[in-house]
C-alpha positions in Angstrom: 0.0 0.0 0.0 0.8 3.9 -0.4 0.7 5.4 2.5 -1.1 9.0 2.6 0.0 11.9 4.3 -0.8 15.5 5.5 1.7 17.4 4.0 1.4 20.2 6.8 1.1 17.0 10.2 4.1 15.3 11.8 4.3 11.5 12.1 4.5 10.1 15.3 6.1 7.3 14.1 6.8 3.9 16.2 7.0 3.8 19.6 10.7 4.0 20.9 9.9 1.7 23.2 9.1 -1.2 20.6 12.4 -0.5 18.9 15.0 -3.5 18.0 18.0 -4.1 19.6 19.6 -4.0 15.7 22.9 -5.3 17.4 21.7 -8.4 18.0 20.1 -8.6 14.0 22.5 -10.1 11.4 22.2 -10.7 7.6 22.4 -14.6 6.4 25.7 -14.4 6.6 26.5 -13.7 10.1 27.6 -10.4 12.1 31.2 -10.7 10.6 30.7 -10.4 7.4 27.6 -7.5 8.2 30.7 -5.9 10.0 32.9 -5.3 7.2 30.2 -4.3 4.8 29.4 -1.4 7.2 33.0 -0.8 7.8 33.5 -0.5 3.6 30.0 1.7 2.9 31.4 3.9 5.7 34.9 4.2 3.7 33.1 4.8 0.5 30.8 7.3 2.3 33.8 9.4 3.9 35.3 9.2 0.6 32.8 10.5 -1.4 32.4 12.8 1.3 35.7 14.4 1.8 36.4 14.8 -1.5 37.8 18.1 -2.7 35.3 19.0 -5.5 32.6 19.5 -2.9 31.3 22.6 -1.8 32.4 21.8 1.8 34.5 19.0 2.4 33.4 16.8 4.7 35.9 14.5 7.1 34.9 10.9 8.8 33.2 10.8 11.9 35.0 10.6 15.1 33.3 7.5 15.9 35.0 3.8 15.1 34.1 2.6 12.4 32.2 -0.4 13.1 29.9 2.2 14.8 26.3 2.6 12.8 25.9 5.5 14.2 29.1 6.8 12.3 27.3 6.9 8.9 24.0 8.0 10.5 26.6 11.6 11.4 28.2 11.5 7.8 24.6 11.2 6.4 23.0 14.0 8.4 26.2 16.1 7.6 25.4 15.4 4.0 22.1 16.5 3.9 22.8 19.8 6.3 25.4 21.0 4.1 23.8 20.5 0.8 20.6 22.8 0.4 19.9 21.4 -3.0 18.8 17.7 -2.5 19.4 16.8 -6.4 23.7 16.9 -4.8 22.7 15.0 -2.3 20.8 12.0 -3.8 23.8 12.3 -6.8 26.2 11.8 -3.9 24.6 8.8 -2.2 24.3 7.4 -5.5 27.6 7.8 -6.3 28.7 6.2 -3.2 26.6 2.9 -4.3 28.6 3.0 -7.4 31.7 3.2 -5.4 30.8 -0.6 -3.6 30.6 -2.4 -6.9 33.1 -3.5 -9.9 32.9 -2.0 -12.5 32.8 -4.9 -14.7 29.4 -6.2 -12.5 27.6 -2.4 -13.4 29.2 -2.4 -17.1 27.6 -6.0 -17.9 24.7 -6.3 -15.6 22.1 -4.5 -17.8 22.9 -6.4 -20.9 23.5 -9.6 -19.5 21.0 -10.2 -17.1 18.8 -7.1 -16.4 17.0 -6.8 -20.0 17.1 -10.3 -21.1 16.1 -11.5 -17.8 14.2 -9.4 -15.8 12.2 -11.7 -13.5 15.0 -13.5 -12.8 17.5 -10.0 -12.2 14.4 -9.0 -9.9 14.7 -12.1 -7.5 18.3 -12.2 -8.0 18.6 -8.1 -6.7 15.9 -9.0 -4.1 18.1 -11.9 -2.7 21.3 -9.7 -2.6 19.6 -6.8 -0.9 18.7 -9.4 2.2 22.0 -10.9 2.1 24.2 -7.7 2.1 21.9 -4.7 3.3 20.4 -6.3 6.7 23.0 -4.5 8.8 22.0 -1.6 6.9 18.1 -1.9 7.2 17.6 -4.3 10.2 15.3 -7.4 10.0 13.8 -7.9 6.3 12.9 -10.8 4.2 12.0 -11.3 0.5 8.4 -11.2 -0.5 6.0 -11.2 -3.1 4.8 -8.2 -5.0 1.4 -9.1 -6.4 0.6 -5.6 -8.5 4.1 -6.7 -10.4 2.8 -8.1 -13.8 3.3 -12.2 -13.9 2.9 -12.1 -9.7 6.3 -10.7 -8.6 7.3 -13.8 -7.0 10.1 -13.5 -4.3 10.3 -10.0 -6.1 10.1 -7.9 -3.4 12.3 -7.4 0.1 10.1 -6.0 3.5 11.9 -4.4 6.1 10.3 -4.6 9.3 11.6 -1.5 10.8 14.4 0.1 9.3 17.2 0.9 10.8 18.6 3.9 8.9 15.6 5.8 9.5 15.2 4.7 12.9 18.8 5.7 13.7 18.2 9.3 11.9 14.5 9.9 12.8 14.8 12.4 9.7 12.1 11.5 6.2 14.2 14.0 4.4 17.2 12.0 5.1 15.4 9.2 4.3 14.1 9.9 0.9 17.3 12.0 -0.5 20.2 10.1 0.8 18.5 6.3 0.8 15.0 6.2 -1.5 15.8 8.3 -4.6 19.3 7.5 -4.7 18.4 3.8 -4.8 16.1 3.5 -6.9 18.1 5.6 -9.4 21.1 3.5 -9.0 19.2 0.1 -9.8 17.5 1.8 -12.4 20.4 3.6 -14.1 23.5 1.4 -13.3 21.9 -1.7 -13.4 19.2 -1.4 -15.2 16.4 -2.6 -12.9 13.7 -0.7 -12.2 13.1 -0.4 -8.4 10.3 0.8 -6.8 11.0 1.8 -2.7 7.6 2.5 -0.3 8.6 3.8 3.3 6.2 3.4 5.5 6.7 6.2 8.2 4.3 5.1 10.6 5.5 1.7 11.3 9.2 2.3 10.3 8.3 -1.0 7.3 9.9 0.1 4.2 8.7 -2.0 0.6 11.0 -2.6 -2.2 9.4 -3.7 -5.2 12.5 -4.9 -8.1 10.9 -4.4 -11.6 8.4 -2.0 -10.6 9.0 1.8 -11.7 7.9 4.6 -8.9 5.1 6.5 -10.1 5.2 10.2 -10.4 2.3 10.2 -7.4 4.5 7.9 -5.4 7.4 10.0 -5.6 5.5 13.1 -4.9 4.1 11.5 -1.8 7.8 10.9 -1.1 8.8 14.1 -1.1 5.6 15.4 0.3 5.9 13.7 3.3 6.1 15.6 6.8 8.8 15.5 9.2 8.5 12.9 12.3 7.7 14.1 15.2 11.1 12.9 17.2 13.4 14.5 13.6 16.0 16.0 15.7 15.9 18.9 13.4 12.6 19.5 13.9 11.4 19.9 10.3 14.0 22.1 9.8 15.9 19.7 7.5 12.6 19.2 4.9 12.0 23.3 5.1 15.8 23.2 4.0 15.8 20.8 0.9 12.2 21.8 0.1 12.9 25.8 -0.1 16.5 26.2 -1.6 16.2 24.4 -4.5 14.9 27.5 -6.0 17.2 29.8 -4.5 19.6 31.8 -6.2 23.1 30.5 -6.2 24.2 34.0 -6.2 22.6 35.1 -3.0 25.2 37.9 -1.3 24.7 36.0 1.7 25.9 32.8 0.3 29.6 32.8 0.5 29.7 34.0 3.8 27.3 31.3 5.1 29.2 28.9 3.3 32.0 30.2 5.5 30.7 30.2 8.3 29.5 26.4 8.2 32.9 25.2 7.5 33.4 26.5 10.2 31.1 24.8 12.3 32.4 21.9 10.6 35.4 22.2 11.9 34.6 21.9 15.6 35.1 18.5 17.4 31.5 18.8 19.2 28.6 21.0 18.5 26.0 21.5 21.0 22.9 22.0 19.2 22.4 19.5 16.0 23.6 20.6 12.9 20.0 20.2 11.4 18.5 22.7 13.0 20.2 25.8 12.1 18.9 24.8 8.2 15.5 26.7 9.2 14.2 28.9 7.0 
């Protein structure tokens, strides 16, 4: 289902108390290997991050590595530096390029994708389980019935996601995970890949062979902030405002300045979110 929303409401979202214990959760092949999978998207990510064509460089967290919550603070950097979320969902995308070969992303399309797309759909569904559950938390492949010929084992749930539990931000959520996603199995491997968060229960839908329609992605970007974001909305008014504004703003360059700045400090005591409201 599509879940509807007031575009002016917060959602409440799961209870905290109900959450997982995600350290206990492992893919199906065991906390190790989950362990340097996060450890190598978290390299990619401060890569892609730090590098020196950005507008504001970004270094790695603080944190160790295996830490989750280490790319939750390179993730809500990325979206609090970046008004325009276009960058951002480019960057996250690029970052997914980053973890493959090039060889797999070269043939993929040709080889399996267009020839075989039923069979690239369970394939992509299988991999996501095996190599993004320390990622996403508990999930499993499903069916997706509205996929034409019955979508068998099409499909992946996740039961309560942990990147958007962990930043209890939607923005962040669809420009740095949703969009980017779906725009990397659709453009570098050639799958279309429909993703349906599900912001009151945490659930998040992935439907491989299925193309987002424009109402889904407007719902997407439509949806409010929840109610525990720790920018307070802030972070949506951000993305949602400035992609319209001028690039030559007098104010710009100094702002720019001043949140290298910021960047620079070892601890700030207010999140970096919330000085993005408009």
């Amino acid at each position: 289902r599509i879940p509807t929303y007031n575009k002016r409401a917060t959602i409440e979202g799961p209870s905290i108390d109900s959450k997982p214990d995600y350290s206990s959760i492992s893919g199906p092949m065991g906390g190790f290997i989950d362990s340097i999978l996060m450890s190598l998207f978290r390299y990619k990510l401060s890569q892609r991050l730090y590098h020196q064509d950005n507008t504001i460089p970004t270094p790695d967290s603080k944190l160790p590595l295996t830490d989750f919550m280490g790319i939750i603070d390179l993730a809500t950097r990325m979206n609090s530096q970046n008004f325009n979320r276009t960058t951002i969902q480019t960057m996250s995308q690029d970052v997914m390029v980053s973890l493959f070969p090039s060889f797999i992303l070269d043939r993929y399309p040709t080889w399996f994708a267009q020839p075989f797309p039923a069979f690239s759909a369970r394939m992509c569904a299988w991999a996501t389980v095996v190599g993004g559950t320390w990622l996403m938390g508990e999930c499993e492949v499903n069916d997706v019935p509205e996929i034409e010929g019955g979508g068998k084992s099409q499909g992946v749930l996740v039961k309560r996601c942990r990147f958007l539990e962990e930043s209890q931000c939607a923005s962040i959520c669809v420009n740095s995970c949703k969009i980017p996603t779906q725009n990397f199995f659709n453009e570098n491997m050639g799958l279309p890949l429909t993703m349906t968060p599900d912001y009151e229960t945490g659930e998040c839908q992935f439907a491989f062979g299925k193309l987002p329609t424009f109402e889904e992605e407007r719902l997407a970007k439509d949806t409010p902030c929840l109610m525990r974001c720790p920018s307070n909305g802030g972070m949506r008014s951000w993305h949602n405002g400035s992609d319209q504004r001028a690039t030559t703003d007098s104010k710009s360059e100094q702002w720019l300045e001043d949140l290298k700045a910021l960047g620079e400090l070892e601890e700030l005591k207010i999140s970096s979110c919330s000085l993005m409201e408009d």
